[in-house]
C-alpha positions as CSV (number, residue, x, y, z in Angstrom):
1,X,40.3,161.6,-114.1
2,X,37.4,162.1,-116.3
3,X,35.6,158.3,-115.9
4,X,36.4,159.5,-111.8
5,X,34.7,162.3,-111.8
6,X,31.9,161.1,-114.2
7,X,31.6,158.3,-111.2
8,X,31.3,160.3,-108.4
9,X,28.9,162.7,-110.7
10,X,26.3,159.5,-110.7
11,X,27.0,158.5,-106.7
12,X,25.5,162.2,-106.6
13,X,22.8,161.9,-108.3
14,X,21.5,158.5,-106.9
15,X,21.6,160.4,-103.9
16,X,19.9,163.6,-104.8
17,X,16.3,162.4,-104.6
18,X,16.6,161.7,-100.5
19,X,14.8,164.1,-98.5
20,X,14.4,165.7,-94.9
21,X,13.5,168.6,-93.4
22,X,16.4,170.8,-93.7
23,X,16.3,170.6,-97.8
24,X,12.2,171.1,-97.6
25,X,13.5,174.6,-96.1
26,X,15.2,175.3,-99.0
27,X,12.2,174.4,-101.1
28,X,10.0,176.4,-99.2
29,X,12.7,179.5,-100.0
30,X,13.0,177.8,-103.5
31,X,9.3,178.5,-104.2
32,X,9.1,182.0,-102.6
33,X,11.4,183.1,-105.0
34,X,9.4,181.9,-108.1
35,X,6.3,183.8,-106.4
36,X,7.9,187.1,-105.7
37,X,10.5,187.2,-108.5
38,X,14.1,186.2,-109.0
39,X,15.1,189.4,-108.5
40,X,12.5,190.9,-106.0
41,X,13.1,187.9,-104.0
42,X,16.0,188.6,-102.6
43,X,15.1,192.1,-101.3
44,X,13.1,190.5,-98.8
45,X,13.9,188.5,-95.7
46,X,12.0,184.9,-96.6
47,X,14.8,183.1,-95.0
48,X,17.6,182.7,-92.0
49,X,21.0,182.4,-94.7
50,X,22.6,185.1,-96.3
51,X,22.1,186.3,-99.5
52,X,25.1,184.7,-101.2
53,X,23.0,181.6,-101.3
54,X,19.7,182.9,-101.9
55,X,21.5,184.5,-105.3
56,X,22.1,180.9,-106.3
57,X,19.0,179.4,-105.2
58,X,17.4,182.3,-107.5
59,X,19.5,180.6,-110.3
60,X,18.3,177.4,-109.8
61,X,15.1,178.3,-110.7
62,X,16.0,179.0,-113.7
63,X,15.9,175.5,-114.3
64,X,12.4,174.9,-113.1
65,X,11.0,173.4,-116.4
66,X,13.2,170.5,-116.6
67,X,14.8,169.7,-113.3
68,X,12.5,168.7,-110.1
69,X,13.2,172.0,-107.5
70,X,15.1,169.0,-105.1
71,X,17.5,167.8,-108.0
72,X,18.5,171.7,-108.2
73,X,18.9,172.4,-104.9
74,X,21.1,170.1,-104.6
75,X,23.0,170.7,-107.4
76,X,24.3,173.9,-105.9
77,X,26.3,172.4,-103.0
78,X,27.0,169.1,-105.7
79,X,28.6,172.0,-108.2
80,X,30.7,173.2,-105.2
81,X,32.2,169.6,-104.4
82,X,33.8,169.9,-107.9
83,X,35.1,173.1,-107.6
84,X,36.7,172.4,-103.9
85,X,38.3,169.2,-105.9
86,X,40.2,171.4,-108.5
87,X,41.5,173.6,-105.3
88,X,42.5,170.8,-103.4
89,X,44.4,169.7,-106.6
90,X,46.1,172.9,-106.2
91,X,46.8,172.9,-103.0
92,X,48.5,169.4,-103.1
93,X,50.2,170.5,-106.1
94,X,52.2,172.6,-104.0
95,X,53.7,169.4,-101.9
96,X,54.1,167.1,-105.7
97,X,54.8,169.6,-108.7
98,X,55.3,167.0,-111.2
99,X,53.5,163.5,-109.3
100,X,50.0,162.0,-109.0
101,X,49.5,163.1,-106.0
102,X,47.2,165.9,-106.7
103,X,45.1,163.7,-108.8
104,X,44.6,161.0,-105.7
105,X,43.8,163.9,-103.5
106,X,41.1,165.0,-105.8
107,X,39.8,162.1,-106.7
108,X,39.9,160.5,-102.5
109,X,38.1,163.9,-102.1
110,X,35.4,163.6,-104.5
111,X,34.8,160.2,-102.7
112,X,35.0,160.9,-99.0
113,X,32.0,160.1,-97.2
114,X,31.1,163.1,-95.6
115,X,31.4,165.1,-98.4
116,X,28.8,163.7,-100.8
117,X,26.7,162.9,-97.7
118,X,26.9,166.7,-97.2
119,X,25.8,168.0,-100.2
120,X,23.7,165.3,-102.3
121,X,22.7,163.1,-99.4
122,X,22.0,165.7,-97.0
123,X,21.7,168.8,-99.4
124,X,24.0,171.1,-97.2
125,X,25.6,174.1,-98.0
126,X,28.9,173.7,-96.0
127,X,30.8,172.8,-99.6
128,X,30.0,176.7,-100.1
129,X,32.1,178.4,-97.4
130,X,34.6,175.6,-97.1
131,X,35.5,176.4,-101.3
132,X,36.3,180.1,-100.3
133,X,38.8,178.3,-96.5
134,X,40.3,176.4,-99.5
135,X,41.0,179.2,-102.0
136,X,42.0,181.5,-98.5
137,X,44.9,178.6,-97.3
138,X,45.7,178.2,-101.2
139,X,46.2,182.0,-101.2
140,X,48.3,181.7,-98.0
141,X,50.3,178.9,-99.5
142,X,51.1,180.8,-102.8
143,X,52.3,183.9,-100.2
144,X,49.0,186.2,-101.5
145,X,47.8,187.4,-97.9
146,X,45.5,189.8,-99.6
147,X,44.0,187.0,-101.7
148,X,43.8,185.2,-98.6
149,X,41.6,187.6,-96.5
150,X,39.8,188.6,-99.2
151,X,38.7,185.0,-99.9
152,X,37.8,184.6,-96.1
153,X,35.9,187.4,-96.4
154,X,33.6,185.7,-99.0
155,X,33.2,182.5,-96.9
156,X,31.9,184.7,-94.1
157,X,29.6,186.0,-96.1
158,X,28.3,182.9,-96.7
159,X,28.0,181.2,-93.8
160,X,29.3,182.3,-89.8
161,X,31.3,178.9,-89.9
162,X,34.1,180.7,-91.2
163,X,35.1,182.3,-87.6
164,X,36.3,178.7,-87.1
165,X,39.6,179.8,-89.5
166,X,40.1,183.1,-87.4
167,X,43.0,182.0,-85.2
168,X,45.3,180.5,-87.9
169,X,44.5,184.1,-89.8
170,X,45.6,185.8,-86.4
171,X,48.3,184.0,-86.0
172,X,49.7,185.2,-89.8
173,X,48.9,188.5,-88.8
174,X,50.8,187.6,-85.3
175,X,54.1,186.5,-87.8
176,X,53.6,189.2,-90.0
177,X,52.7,186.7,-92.9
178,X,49.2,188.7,-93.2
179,X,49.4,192.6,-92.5
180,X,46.8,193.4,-90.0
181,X,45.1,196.6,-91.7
182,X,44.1,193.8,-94.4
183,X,41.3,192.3,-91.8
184,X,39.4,195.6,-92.8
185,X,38.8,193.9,-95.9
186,X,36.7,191.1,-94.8
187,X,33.6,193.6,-93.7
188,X,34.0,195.4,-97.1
189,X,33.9,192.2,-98.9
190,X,31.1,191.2,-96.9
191,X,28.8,194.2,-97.8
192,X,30.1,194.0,-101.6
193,X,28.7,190.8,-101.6
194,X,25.1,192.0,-100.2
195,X,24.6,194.3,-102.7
196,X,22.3,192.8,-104.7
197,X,20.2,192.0,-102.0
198,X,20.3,195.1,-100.9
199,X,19.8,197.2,-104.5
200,X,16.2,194.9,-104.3
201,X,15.3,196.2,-101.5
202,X,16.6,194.6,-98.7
203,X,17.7,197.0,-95.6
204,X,21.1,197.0,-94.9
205,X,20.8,196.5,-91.1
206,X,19.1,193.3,-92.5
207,X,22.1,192.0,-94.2
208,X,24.2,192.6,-91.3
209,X,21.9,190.9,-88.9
210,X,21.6,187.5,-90.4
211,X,24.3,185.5,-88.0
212,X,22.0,186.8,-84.9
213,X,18.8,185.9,-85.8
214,X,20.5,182.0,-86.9
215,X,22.2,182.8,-83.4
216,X,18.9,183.1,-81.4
217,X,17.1,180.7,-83.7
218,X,17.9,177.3,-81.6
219,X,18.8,177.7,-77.7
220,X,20.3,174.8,-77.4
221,X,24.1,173.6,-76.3
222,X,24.9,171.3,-78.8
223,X,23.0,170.3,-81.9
224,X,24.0,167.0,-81.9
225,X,27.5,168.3,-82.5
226,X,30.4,165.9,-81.0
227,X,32.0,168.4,-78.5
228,X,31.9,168.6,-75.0
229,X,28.5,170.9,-74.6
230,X,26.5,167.7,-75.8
231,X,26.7,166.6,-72.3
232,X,24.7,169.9,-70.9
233,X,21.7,169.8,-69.8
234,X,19.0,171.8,-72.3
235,X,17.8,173.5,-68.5
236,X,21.6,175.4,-68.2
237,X,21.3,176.4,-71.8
238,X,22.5,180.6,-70.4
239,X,25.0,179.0,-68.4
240,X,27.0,177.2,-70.8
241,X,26.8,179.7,-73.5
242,X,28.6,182.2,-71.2
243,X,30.8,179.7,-70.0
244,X,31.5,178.4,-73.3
245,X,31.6,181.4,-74.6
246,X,34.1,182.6,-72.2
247,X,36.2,179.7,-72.1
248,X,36.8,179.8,-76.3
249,X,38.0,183.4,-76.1
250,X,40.4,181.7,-73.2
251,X,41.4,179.2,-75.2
252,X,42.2,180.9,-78.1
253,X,44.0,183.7,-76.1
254,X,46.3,181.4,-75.1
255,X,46.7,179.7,-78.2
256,X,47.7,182.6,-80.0
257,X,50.2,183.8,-77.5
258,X,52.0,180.2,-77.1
259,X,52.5,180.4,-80.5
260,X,52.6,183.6,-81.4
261,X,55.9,184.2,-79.0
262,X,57.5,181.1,-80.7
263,X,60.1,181.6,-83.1
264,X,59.8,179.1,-86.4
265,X,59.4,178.7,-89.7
266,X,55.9,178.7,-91.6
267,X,56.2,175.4,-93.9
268,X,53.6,174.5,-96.1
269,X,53.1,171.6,-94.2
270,X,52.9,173.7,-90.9
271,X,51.0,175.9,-92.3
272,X,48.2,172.9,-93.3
273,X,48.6,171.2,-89.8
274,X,48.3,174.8,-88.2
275,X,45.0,175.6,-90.3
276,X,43.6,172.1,-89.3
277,X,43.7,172.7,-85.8
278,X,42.0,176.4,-85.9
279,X,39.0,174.6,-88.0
280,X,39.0,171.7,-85.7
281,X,39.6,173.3,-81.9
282,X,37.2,176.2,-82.4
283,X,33.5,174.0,-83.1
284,X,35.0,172.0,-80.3
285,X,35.0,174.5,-77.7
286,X,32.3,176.6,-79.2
287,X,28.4,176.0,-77.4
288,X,26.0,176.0,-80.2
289,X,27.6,173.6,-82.6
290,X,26.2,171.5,-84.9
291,X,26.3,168.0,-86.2
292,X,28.1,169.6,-89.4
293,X,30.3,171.7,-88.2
294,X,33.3,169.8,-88.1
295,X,33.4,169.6,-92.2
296,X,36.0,172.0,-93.0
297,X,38.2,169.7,-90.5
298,X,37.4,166.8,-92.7
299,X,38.6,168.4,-95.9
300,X,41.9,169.9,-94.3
301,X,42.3,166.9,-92.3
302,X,42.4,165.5,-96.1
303,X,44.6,168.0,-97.6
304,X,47.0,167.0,-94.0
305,X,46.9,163.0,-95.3
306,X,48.7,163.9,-98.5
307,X,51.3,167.0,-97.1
308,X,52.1,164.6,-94.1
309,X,50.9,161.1,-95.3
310,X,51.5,159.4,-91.4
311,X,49.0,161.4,-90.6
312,X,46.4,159.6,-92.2
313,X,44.6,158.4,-89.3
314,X,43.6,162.0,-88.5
315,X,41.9,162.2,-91.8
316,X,40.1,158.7,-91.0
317,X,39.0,159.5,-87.3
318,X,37.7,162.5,-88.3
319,X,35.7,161.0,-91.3
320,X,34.5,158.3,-88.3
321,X,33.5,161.4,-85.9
322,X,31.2,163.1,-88.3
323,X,29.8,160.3,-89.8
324,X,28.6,159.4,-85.8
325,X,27.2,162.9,-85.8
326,X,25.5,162.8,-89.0
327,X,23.7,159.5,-88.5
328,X,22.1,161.0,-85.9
329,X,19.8,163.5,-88.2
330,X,20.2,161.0,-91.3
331,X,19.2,157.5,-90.0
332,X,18.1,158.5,-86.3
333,X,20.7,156.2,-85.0
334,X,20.3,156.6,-80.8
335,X,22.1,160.2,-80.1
336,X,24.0,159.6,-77.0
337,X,25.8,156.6,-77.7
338,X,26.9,158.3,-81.6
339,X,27.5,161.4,-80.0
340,X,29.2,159.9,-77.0
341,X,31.8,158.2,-78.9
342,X,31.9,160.5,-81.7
343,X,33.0,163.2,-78.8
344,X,35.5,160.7,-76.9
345,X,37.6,160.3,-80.4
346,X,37.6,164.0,-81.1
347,X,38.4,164.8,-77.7
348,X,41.4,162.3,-78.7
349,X,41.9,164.1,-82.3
350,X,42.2,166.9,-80.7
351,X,44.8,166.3,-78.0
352,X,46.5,164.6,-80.0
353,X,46.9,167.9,-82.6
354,X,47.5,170.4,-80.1
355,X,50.3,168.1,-78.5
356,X,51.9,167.1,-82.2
357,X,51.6,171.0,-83.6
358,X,53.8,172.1,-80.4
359,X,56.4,169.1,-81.7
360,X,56.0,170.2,-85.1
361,X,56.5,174.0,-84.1
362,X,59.5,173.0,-81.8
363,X,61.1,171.4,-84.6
364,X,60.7,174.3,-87.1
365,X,62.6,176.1,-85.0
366,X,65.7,177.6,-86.9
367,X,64.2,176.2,-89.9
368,X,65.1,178.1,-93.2
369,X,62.6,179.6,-95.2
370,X,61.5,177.6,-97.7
371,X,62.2,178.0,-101.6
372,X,58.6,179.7,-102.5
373,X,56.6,177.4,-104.5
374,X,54.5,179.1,-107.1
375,X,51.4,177.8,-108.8
């Protein structure tokens, strides 16, 4: 495992020194910091992510005497790619106690397009939130419900991409696998994770206003994300945000009260294919997407390959969807036609999950609970 990860160490780092205007962001925040102080920094509001990031960007500069600011930047999301390995090793280690499996899964992982395009091509942060999903549905797996919200509490902190796991938490809560009064968690982690921030000075109405000025920051339906609101017009922008808007809640609504009125058995596999679809169906009915958002769906579709390995294709196609979306802000290939057919195969995807989860569901019916597997 060690010549592997050594290998996809170097991919990284021929990567790192690509550029584009999303990482020159970070280096504009990068250098604020080393004029106002590590510390000081982050009592001010220099930038549109929360301060879980900016806490790590600080660190980086520690290295400013021997690593260009770019290589460091990037390291951050690069460091997270490694630690979202070890818990996908985990999490398959739960389907093969004693097999290779976890290994391969790790190893396919570190390897997967769209995750070292993410973080070293790209120098995204989605690795960040998607390590704390991970530790949430490893949590879930190992029956540790507070673990679980309290790890999902962290990825919110982090980025607002975590509301895309919300439904599979509600629908644990729904079958008493999560107890609801543990959802009051998630704010308290949120603010215990600002407090640095906030002990340099930064107002606390600041820290918990973050996600609405990112909210307000582009009005546009889709951000070159591959769901249905890239086909709306810029001009009915209000429109499809309250429609869209509207129709999620729907959506979801229903979702949880299909399922949450069916009788069956949480497997661990169930519980993997049920978490794909909540990260998967919300950016897709969401306005406001973007071309990224469909990452945590690519690692779970991953951690679905090696629970349910004929499902492998879902794993592939959504690889093949966000690659389409990502070429679009990475080599400028021609939006509509990437987005276009990146949409028609995850409108496919999609179908295709909701109609195999009710089978899967169906099936579990009467199912007895499975012997607890313990890490």
């Amino acid at each position: 495992m060690i010549p592997l990860c050594l290998a996809a160490l170097g991919l990284r780092l021929l990567l790192i020194p690509n550029t584009n205007i999303d990482v020159e962001g970070y280096e504009r925040w990068y250098d604020f910091i080393l004029r106002h102080g590590r510390f000081l920094a982050l009592g001010k509001e220099f930038a549109i992510y929360t301060p879980p990031y900016l806490y790590l960007l600080s660190l980086a500069t520690l290295t400013e005497s021997f690593l260009p600011r770019l290589t460091a930047i990037k390291l951050i999301p690069v460091f997270f790619d490694f630690i979202n390995a070890f818990i996908v090793f985990k999490i398959v280690r739960f389907k093969d106690p004693a097999g290779n499996w976890p290994w391969a899964a790790a190893g396919i992982f570190l390897f997967t397009p769209t995750i070292w395009m993410n973080s070293a091509l790209w120098g995204q942060i989605d690795s960040l939130y998607t390590c704390f999903l991970l530790i949430c549905l490893y949590c879930v797996l190992s029956d540790k419900p507070i673990p679980a919200v309290i790890a999902f509490g962290a990825a919110s902190a982090i980025k607002a991409q975590a509301v895309f796991m919300v439904p599979f938490l509600f629908l644990l809560a729904i079958k008493k696998k999560i107890p609801w009064p543990s959802f009051f968690l998630i704010p308290i982690v949120y603010l215990g994770m600002m407090v640095p921030s906030i002990l340099a000075g930064r107002p606390l109405l600041g820290v918990f206003t973050v996600y609405l000025g990112q909210a307000n920051e582009f009005q546009i339906p889709s951000f070159n994300s591959p769901n249905w609101y890239v086909l709306v017009p810029q001009s009915a922008y209000h429109s499809a945000l309250l429609a869209g808007l509207t129709t999620a809640i729907a959506v979801v609504s229903v979702w949880l009260f299909v399922y949450g009125r069916k009788k069956f058995v949480f497997t661990p596999a169930l519980l993997v294919f049920t978490g794909l679809v909540s990260v998967a169906l919300v950016p897709f009915i969401l306005p406001k997407m973007h071309d990224r958002y469909f990452y945590p769906a690519d690692v779970f579709s991953l951690l679905l390959m090696f629970y349910r390995p004929k499902f492998w294709f879902i794993a592939v196609a959504y690889q093949v969807i966000s690659i389409l979306a990502y070429s679009v802000f990475l080599f400028d290939a021609p939006r509509q036609v990437s987005l276009i057919l990146a949409l028609q195969l995850n409108t496919f995807v999609l179908a295709y999950l909701l109609w195999k989860q009710s089978r899967l569901v169906r099936d579990a019916s009467g199912v007895p609970d499975p012997t607890r597997v313990k890490s």
